[in-house]
Legacy VTK file of the C-alpha trace (Angstrom):
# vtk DataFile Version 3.0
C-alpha trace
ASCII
DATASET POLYDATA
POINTS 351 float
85.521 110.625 91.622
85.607 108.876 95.057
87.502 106.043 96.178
87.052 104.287 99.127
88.904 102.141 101.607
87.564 100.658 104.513
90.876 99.901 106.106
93.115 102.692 107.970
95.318 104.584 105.399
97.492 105.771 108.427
98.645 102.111 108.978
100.023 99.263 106.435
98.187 96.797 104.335
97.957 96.035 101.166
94.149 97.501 100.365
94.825 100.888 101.819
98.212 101.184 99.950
96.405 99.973 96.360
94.152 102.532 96.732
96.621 105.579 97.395
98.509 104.532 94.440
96.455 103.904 92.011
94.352 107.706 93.076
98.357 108.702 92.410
98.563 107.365 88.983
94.561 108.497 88.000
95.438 111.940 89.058
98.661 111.824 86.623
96.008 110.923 83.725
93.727 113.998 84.507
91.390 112.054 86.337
90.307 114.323 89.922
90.237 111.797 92.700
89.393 112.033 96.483
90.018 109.161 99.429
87.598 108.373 101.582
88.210 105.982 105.273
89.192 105.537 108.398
92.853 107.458 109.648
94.646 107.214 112.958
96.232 110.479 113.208
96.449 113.250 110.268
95.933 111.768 107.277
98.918 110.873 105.057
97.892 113.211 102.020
95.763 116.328 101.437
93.333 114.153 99.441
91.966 111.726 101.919
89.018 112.615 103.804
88.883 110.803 107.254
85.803 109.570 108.848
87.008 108.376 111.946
89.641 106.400 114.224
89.872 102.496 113.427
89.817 99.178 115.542
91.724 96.204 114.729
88.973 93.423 114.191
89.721 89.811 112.922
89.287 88.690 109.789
90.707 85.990 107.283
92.952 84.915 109.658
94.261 88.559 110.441
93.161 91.551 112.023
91.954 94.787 109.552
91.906 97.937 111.108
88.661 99.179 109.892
85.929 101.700 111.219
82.886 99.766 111.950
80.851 102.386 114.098
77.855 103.859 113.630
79.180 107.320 113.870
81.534 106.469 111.216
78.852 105.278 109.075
76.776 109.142 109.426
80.198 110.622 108.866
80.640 108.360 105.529
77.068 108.973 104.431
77.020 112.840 105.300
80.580 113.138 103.227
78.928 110.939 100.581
75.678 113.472 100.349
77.834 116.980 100.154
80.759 116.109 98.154
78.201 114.825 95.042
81.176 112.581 93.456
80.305 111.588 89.235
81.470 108.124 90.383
82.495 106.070 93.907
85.061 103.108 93.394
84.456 101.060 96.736
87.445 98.638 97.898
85.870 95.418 99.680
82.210 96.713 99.532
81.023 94.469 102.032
83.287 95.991 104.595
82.018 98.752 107.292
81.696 101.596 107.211
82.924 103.974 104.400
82.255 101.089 101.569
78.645 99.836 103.224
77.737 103.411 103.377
78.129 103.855 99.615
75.999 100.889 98.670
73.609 102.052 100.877
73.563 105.595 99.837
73.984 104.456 96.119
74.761 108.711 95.699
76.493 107.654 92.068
77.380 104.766 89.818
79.472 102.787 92.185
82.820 100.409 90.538
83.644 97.406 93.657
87.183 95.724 94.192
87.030 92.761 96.075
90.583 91.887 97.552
89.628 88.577 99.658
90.368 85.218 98.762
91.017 82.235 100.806
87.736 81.531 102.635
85.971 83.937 104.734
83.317 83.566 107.749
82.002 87.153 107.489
81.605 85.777 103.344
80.010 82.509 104.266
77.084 84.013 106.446
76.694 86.732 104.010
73.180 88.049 105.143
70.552 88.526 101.633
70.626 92.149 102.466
74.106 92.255 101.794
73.566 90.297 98.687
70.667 92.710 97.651
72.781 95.499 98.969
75.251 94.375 96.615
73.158 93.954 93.249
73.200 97.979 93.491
77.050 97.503 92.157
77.846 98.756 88.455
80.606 97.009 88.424
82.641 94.158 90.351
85.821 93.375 89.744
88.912 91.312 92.069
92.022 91.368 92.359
92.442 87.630 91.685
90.922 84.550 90.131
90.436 82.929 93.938
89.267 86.332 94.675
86.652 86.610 92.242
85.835 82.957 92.718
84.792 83.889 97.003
82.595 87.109 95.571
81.028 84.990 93.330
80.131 81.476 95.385
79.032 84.173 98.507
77.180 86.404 95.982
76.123 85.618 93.079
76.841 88.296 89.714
79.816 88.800 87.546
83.497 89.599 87.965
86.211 91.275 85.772
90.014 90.002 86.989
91.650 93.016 87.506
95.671 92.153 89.044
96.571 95.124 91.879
99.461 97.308 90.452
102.938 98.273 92.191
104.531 101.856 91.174
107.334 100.650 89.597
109.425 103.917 89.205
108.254 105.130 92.744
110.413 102.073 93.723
113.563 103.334 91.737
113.638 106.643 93.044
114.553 105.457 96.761
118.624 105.065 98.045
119.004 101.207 99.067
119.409 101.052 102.963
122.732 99.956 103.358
123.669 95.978 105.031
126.172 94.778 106.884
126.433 91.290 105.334
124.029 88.970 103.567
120.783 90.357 104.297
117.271 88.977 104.348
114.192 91.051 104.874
110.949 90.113 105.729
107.575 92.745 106.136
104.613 91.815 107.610
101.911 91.381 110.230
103.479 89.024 113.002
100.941 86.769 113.102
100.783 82.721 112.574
99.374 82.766 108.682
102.257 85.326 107.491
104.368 82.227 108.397
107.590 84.265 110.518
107.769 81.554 112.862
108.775 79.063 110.130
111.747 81.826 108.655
112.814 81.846 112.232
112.789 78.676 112.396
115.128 78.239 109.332
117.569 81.124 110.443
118.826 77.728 112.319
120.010 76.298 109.120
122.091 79.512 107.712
125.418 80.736 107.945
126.567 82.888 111.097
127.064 86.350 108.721
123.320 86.118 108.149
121.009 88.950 108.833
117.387 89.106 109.388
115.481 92.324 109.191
111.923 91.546 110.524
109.485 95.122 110.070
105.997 95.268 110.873
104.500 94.049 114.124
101.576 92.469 115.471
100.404 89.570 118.253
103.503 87.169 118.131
105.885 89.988 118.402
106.612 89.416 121.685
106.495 85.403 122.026
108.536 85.900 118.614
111.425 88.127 120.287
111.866 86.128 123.589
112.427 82.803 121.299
114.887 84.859 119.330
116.475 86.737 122.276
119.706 85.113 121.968
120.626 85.477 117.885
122.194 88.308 117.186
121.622 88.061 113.313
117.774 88.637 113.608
116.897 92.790 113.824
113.609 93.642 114.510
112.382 97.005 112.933
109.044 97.654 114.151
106.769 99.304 111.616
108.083 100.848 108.927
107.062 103.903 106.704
106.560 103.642 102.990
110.160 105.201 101.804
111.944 103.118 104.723
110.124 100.093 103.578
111.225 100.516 99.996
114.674 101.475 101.297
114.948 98.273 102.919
113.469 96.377 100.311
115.853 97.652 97.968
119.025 97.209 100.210
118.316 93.416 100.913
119.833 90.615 99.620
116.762 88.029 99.575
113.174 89.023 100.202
111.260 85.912 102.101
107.369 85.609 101.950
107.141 82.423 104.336
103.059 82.776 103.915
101.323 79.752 104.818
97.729 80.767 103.724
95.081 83.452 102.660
96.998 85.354 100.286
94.791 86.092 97.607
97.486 88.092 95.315
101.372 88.703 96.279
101.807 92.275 95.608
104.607 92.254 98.478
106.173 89.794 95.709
105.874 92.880 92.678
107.175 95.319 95.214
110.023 93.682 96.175
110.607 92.734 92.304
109.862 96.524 91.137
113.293 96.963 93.851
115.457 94.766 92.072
115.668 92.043 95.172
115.190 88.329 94.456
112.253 86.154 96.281
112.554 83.117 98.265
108.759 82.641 99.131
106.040 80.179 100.191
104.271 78.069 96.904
100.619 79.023 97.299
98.147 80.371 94.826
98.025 83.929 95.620
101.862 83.918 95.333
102.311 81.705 92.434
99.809 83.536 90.169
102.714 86.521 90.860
106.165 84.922 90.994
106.412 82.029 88.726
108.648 78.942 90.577
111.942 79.078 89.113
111.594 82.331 86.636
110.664 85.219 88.640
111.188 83.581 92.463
112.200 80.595 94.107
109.061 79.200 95.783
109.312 76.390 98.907
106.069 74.258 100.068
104.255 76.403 102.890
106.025 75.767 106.388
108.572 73.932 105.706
111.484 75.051 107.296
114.545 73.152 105.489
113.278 73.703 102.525
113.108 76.888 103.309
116.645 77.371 104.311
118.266 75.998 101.499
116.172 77.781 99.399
117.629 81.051 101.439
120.963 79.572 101.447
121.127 79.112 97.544
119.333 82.567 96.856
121.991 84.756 98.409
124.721 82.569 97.186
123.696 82.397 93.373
120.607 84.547 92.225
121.012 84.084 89.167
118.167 86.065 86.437
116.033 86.182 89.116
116.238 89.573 89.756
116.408 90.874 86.004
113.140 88.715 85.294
111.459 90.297 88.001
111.781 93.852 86.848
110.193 92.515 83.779
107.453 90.625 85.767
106.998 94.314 87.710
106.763 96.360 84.349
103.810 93.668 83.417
101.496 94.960 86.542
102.552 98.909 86.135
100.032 100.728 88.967
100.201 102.943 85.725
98.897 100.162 83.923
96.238 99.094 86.292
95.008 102.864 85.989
94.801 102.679 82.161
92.171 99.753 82.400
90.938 101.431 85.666
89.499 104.622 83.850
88.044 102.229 80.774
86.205 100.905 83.359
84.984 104.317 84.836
84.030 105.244 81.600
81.997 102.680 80.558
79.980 102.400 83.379
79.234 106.359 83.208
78.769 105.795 79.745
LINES 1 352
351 0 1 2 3 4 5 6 7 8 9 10 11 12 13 14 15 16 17 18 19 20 21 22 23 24 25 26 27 28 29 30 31 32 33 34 35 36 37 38 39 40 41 42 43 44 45 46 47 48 49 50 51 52 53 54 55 56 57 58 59 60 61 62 63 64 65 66 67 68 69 70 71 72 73 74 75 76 77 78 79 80 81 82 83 84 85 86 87 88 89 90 91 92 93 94 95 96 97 98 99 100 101 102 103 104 105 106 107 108 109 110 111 112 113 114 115 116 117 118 119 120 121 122 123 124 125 126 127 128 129 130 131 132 133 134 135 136 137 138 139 140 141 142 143 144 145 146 147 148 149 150 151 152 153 154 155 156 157 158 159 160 161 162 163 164 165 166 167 168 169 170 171 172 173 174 175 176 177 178 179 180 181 182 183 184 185 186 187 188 189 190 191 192 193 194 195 196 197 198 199 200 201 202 203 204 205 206 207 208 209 210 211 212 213 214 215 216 217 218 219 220 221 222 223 224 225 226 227 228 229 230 231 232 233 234 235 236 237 238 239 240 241 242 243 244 245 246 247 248 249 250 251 252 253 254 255 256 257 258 259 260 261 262 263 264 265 266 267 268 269 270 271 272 273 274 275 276 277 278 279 280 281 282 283 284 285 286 287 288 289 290 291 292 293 294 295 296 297 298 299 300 301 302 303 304 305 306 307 308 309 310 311 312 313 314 315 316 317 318 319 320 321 322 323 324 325 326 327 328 329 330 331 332 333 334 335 336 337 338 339 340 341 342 343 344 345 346 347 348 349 350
């Protein structure tokens, strides 16, 4: 089979890394799978077939690096045509060019994830050749309940709730980075919705032994750094690779989610339960859904930045279960789960 991602699988995000590890846990079940998008450089495993260079483009309140070129397109279509897959699963079909191509080549019964939630312009002026486009789906599932609800009011049909997956034992496997005191991490794009301004913010309120490590980057960075230039307690990583991510994960004290919006499921929150590393994060639905307030996370109304701190404060003081009911909460949405009901799925829509 083929599965596609529109987004770069040379850079982070939550789509492209779904996809690699759920083709990870198919191929441990027998099942032959190929990657098709976009890459930035060599691709990150022999199985991915790139179609081109990406360009960061804005959407839902963030910018996707996606492939969006016509050239991309032939290069999706031709790979589409020669490779003669039994069975394409698309991630966000709507999105150029890799998942548009295979709705338009329609080269094999064709299995769609939609990932979005949260409201959507490039959703709300959905064209009726996308929606026609889209009725040549076998299948639609989403990632969420809000997720599934967008797909549905935009266009029309039916959706199977299917959670996203985190590789639980992947995450045991990797050394803890080590800390040099209480330790907060925080990964992410820098950008206003992920909400680092408001963790900044409450750095204020903690205690002077407090560190921050901030990973990922994007277009606060800068502004970000030059409010921050003077506290010492506040590292900034840059982007991260996968083991270093876990690594870090892992070695922290708290993991903060300060979101503020457009989250439509907190797999960031599974992750960082799958490495054994309590939550302090922001109480909206894509989070809550994940982390439930007070069992598997502590969760703090969206920007507010003493709440916030406390919250912080309390969390590295006194954990408490936290951290043993995550690993239970992680075992619940296994990627090697999610590629059990996966392969149903392919096989009753080739059957």
């Amino acid at each position: 089979m083929g599965m596609i991602s529109p987004y770069s699988f040379t850079l982070p995000g939550g789509v492209q890394m779904q996809a690699l590890y759920l083709a990870r846990a198919l191929r441990r079940r027998g099942v032959s799978v190929s990657l098709l998008g976009p890459c930035d450089g060599p691709p990150p495993e022999p199985d991915i077939i790139p179609i081109g260079n990406s360009l960061f483009i804005a959407a839902n309140g963030s910018f996707a690096p996606i492939a969006f070129d016509i050239p991309a397109f032939q290069r999706s279509y031709a790979v589409l045509r020669d490779q003669r897959f039994d069975l394409l699963h698309v991630h966000e079909p709507l999105v150029p060019a890799p998942s548009l191509a295979a709705l338009v080549s329609k080269r094999a019964p064709l299995v769609a994830t939609f990932h979005a939630a949260g409201g959507s312009a490039a959703y709300d002026n959905v064209s009726p050749v996308l929606r026609w486009v889209c009725n040549r789906l076998d299948w639609r599932g989403a990632v969420s309940s809000d997720a599934a609800e967008m797909a549905r009011r935009c266009l029309g049909g039916t959706y199977e709730v299917l959670f996203n997956g985190v590789p639980v034992e992947r995450f045991r496997q990797v050394k803890p980075h080590p800390t040099e005191g209480p330790t907060i991490f925080f990964v992410g794009r820098h950008e206003p919705r992920k909400g680092l301004a408001v963790l900044l913010a409450a750095m204020r309120g903690l205690p002077a032994d407090v560190v921050l490590w901030i990973a990922g980057e994007g277009p606060q960075t800068e502004l970000l750094k030059r409010r921050m230039a003077t506290d010492q307690r506040v590292r900034w990583l840059g982007r991260l690779s996968e083991e270093e991510k876990i690594s870090r994960l892992r070695g922290a004290d708290v993991f903060c989610a300060p979101s503020l919006r457009g989250e439509s499921f907190g797999v960031v929150l599974l992750e960082a339960m799958a490495a054994e590393t309590p939550i302090v994060a922001s109480d909206i639905p894509g989070y809550a859904r994940v982390a439930r307030p007070g069992i598997e996370a502590t969760l703090v109304p969206p920007g507010d930045t003493e709440r916030l701190a406390e919250a912080l404060r309390q969390t590295l003081l006194t954990p408490g279960d936290l951290v043993a009911r995550g690993i239970e909460r992680a075992e619940q949405f296994s990627m090697d789960r999610l590629a059990e009901r996966y392969e149903d799925v392919y096989r009753r829509v080739l059957a």
